[in-house]
N, C-alpha and C positions, 0 to 999 in steps of 0.2 A: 785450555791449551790444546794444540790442535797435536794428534798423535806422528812422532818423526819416523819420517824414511825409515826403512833400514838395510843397510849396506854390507853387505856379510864380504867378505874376504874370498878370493877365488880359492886359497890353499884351505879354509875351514872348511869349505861342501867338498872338496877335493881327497883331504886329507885327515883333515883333523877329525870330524864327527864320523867318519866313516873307521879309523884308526879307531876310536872309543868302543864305536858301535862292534867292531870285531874283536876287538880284544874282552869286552864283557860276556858276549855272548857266544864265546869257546865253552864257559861253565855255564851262562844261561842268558837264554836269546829273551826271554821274556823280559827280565829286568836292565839289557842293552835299550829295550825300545820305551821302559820307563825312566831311562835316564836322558835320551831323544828328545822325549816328549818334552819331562823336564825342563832340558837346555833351550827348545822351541816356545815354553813356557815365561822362562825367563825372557826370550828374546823377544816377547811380546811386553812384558813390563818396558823393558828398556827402551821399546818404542813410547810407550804413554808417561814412562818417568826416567828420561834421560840421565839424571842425575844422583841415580837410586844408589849407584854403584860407590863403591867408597878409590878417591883417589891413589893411583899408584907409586908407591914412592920410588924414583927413578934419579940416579945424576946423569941418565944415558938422555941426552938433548935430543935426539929423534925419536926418543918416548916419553916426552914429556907429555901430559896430560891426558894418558893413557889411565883408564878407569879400570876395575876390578868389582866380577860381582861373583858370588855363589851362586849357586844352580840349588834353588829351594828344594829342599828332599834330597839332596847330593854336594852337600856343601863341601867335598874335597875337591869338585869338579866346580874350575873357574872359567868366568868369560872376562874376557880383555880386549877394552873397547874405547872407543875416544865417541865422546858427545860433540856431534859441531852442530851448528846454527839451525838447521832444520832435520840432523839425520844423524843417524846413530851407528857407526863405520864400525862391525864387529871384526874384530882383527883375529883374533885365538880363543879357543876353549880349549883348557889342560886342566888337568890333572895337579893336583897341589904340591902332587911329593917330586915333582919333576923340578930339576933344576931349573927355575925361569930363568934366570939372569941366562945362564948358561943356553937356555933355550930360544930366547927371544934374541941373541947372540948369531946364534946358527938360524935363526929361519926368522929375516928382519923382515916386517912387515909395512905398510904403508897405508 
């Protein structure tokens, strides 16, 4: 199978990974940039195993079939992503203890 696109979200390289990245590395920059790598890590699986991720459960109709994966080595830090046909649309990486409903609520993505 041939390895999917990947489509990252303008508010993730914007907001979200830069958010993560500062807020770890107030106590330590070292371990901000192995949780990065990490997520970059992950986001490479995701392109060769689309479907690696376990389904989100949602009643919200404009998230439907929206995926969830841990960040290997940082399993409280998730990505949240929809697999279509040739490409792998990453939408959000958060933090587990964060209100998602609540979060994905206030900042809809597409």
């Amino acid at each position: 199978m041939a390895e999917a696109r990947l489509e990252r979200h303008p508010a993730l390289v914007e907001q979200d990974l830069p958010d993560i990245y500062a807020f770890i590395a107030r106590d330590n920059p070292a371990a901000a940039e192995r949780v990065l790598d990490g997520v970059e890590d992950a986001f490479r699986q995701l392109a060769q195993h689309p479907e690696s991720g376990a389904p989100f459960p949602t009643r919200n109709p404009r998230m439907q079939g929206m995926r969830m994966l841990p960040v290997s080595g940082f399993p409280d830090y998730l990505i949240f992503y929809r697999a279509e046909l040739e490409s792998v649309r990453i939408l959000y990486v958060a933090h587990g203890a964060r209100h998602l409903l609540r979060f994905f609520r206030r900042e809809p993505r597409d």
